[in-house]
C-alpha positions in Angstrom: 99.1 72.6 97.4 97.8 76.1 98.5 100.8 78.2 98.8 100.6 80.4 101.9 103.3 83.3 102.9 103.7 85.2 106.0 105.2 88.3 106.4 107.0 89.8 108.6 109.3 92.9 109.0 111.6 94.1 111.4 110.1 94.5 115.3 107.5 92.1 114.5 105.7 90.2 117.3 106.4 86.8 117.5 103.6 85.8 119.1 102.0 85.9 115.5 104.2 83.1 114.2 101.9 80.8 116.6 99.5 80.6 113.3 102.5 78.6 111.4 101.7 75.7 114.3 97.7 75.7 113.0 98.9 74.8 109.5 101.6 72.3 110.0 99.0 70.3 112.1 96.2 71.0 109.5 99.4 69.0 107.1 100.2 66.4 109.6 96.0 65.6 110.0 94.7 66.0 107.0 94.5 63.4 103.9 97.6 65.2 102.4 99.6 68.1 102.9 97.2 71.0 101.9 99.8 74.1 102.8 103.5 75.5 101.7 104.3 77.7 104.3 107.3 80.2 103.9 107.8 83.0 106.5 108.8 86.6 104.0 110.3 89.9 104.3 111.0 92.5 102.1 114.6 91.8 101.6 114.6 88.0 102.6 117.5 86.6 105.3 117.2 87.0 109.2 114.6 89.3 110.4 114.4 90.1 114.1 111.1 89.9 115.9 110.5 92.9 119.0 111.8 89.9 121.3 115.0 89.9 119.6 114.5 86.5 118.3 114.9 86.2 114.7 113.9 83.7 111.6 115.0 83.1 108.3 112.6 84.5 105.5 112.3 84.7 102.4 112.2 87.9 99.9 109.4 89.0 98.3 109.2 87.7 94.8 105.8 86.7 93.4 103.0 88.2 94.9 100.4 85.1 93.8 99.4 83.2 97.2 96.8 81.3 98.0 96.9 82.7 101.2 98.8 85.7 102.5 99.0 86.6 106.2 100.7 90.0 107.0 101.7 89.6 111.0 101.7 92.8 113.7 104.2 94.9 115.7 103.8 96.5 119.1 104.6 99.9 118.2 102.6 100.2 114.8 105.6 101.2 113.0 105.1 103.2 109.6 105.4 100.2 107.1 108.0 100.7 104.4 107.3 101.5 100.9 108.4 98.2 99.5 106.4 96.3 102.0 103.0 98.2 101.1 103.6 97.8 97.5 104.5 94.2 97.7 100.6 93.6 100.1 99.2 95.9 97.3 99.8 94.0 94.7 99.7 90.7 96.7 96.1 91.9 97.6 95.1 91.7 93.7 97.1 88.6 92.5 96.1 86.4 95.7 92.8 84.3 96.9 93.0 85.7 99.6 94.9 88.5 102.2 94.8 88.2 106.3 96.0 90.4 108.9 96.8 89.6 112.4 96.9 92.3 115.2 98.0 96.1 113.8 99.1 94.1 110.9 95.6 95.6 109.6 97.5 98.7 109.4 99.6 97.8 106.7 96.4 96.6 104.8 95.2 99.8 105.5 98.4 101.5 104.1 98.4 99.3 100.8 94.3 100.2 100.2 93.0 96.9 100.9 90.8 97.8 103.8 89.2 101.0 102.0 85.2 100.2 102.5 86.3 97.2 104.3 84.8 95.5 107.5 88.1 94.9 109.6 89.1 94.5 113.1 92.8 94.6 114.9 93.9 94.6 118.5 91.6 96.7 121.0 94.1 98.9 122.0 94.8 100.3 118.7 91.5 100.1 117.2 90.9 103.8 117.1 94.0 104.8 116.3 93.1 102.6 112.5 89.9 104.3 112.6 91.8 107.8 113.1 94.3 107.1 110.6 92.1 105.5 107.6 88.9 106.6 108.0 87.3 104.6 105.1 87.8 101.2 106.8 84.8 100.2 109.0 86.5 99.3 112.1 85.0 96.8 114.8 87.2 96.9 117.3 85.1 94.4 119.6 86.0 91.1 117.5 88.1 88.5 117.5 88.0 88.3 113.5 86.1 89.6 110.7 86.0 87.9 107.0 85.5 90.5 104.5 85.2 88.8 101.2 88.7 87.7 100.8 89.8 89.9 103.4 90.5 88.8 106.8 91.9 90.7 109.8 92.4 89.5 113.3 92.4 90.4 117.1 96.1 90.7 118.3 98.3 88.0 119.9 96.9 84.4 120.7 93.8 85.7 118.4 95.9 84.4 115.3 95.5 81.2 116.3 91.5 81.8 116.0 92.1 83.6 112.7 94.5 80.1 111.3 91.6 77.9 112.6 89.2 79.7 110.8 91.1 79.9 107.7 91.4 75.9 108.1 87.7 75.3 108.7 87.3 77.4 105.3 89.6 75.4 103.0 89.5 71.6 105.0 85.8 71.6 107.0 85.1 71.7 110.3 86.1 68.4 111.7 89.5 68.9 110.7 90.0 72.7 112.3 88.2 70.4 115.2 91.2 68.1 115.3 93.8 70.7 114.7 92.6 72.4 118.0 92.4 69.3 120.0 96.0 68.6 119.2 97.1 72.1 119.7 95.5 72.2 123.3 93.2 75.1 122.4 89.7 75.4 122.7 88.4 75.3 118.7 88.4 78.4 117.9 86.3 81.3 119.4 83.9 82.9 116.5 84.2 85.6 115.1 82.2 87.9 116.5 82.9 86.8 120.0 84.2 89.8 122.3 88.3 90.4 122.6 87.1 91.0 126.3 86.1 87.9 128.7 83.9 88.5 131.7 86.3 86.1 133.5 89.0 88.2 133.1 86.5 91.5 134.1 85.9 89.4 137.1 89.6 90.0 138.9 89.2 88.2 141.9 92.1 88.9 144.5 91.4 85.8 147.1 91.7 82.0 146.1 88.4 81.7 147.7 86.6 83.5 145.6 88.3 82.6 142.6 87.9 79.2 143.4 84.1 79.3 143.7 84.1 81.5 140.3 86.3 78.4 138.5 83.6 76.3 139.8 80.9 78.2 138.6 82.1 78.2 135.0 82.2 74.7 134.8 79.0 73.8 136.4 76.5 76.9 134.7 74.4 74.3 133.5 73.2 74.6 137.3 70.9 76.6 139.3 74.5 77.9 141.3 72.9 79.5 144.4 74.7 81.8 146.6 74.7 79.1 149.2 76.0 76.5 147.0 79.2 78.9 145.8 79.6 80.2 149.5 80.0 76.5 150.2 82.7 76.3 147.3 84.6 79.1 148.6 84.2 77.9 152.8 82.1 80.6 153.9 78.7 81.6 155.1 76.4 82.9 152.7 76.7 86.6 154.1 80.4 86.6 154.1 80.7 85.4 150.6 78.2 87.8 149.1 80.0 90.8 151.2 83.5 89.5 150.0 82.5 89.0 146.6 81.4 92.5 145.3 84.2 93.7 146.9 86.6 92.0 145.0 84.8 92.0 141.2 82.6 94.8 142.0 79.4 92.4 140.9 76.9 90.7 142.8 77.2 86.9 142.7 74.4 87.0 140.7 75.2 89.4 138.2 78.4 87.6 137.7 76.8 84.5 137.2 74.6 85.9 134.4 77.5 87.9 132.9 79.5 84.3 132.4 76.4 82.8 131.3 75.7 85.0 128.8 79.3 84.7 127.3 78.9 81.3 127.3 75.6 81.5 125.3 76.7 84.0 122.8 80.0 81.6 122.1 77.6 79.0 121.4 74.8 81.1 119.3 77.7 82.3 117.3 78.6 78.4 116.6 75.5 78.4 114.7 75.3 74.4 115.1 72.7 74.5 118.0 69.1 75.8 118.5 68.7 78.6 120.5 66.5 76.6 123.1 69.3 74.3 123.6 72.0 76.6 123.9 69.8 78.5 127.1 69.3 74.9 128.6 73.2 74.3 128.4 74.4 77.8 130.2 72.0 77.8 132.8 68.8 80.1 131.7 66.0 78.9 132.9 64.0 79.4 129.1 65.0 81.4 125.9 62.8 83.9 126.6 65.0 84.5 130.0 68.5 84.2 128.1 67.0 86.9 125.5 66.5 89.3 127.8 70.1 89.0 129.2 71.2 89.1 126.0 69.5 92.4 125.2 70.9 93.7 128.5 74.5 92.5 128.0 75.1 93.4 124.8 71.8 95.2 123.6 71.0 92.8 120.4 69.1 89.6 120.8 70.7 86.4 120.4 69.1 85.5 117.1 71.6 88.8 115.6 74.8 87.5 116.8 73.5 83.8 114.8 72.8 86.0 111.5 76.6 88.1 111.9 77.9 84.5 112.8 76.3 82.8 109.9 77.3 85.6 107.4 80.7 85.3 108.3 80.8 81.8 107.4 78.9 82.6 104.5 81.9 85.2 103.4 84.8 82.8 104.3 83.6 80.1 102.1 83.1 82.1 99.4 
């Protein structure tokens, strides 16, 4: 049984708690029950989240977990002493230590990210960088795995990190299953971007939205202008015109943009050749999805495979 603890403190988000799901399906699925969850807090009894829900927790006591997972707040609050000291010492006597959202920050505070890869919610990565400049913050990621030191993206990204942390212990088929039954998509990687190009592309119309849903599903085609002005019930002119006014992109560029997400997602998979992974999103040949790459994000996709593999590498260590 791998003991697991969570922590949380006074004004935590809730939101984070949504990791506690991953691992009591990862029990329900799996051969036996693998994790013994208990939520924690520095003085135990009712803590209340910034929603002004609140859970029963436990006090700290032994800092020995298999896993420990420190959760975030929305106003980065200045952690108290006996919390920092309790994730200090936790840092040494555990497997491993995980952060979701600013909870980095209280890694930070205890020392554990010092020379550190880590990563916390966009809007607050500089602000980590700013306030401990010996952690090497990526703020672009959804999670980084730093030896035994994981930190997340913020909200819904702790289900990503809990997946991850699954795949790790219990293999990939099961995270698999544990996503299918949670109704989420099995986890993005790692290094995929906090920011999607769907949501870049706000779209104010049903029109056009609806011809931008249907190009997501269906990138595996040639998707002409004609084809999506059809889609959205206009003529090719009026679509194109109504278009870049709405997102600001050309139908064009927009349908490279979500191609190229969708390729870097599955690159970053690492389970499929490069050749196939242009022939699913839509690129005519590798050579045509490099160059997209190198003009999307500036690195060929053959990097984000050797990041992606790494951090597989570092979580199964």
């Amino acid at each position: 049984m791998k003991r697991l603890g969570i922590v949380t403190f006074p004004g935590f988000q809730i939101l984070d708690l949504a990791a506690v799901g991953v691992f009591e399906v990862a029990n329900l699925l799996g051969d036996r029950k693998t994790y013994d969850v208990a939520l924690l807090s520095e003085h135990g009894g009712p803590v209340v989240s910034s929603s002004g829900i609140a859970v029963e927790t436990q006090a700290f006591a032994d800092p020995a977990f298999d896993t420990l997972i420190i959760t975030g707040d929305f106003g980065v609050a200045t952690p108290s002493e006996g919390l920092v000291k309790f994730v200090s010492e936790a840092a040494t006597a555990s497997r491993r230590i995980a952060s979701i959202c600013t909870g980095a920050f209280v890694l930070a505070a205890a020392g554990v990210l010092n020379g550190r890869r880590a990563t916390t919610h966009w809007a607050n990565a500089r602000d980590l960088q700013r306030r401990y400049p010996a952690v090497k913050v990526e703020e672009d990621r959804i999670f980084i795995a730093d030896d035994k030191v994981w930190t997340s993206a913020g909200m819904t990204a702790c289900i990503d990190l809990s997946l991850a942390l699954v795949e790790a212990d219990l293999g990939f088929e099961l995270s698999k299953s544990v996503a299918q039954k949670l109704v989420v998509y099995h986890r993005r990687t790692g290094g995929q971007s906090q920011f999607s190009a769907m949501l870049e592309l706000d779209s104010k119309s049903d029109r056009i939205r609806h011809a931008l849903d249907y190009a997501k599903r269906n990138l595996r085609k040639i998707l002409s202008v004609g084809e999506l002005a059809e889609v959205a019930n206009l003529s090719a002119r009026q679509f194109s015109r109504a278009f870049r006014a709405e997102t600001g992109q050309s139908p064009a560029k927009a349908i490279e943009n979500l191609r190229v997400e969708a390729a870097k997602s599955l690159v970053e998979e690492s389970r499929h050749a490069i050749d196939a992974v242009a022939r699913e999103t839509g690129f005519a040949d590798p050579e045509r999805m490099r160059r997209a790459f190198i003009r999307k994000f500036g690195h060929p996709p053959q990097t984000f495979r050797r990041v992606a593999n790494r951090t597989v590498a570092a979580g199964n260590e």
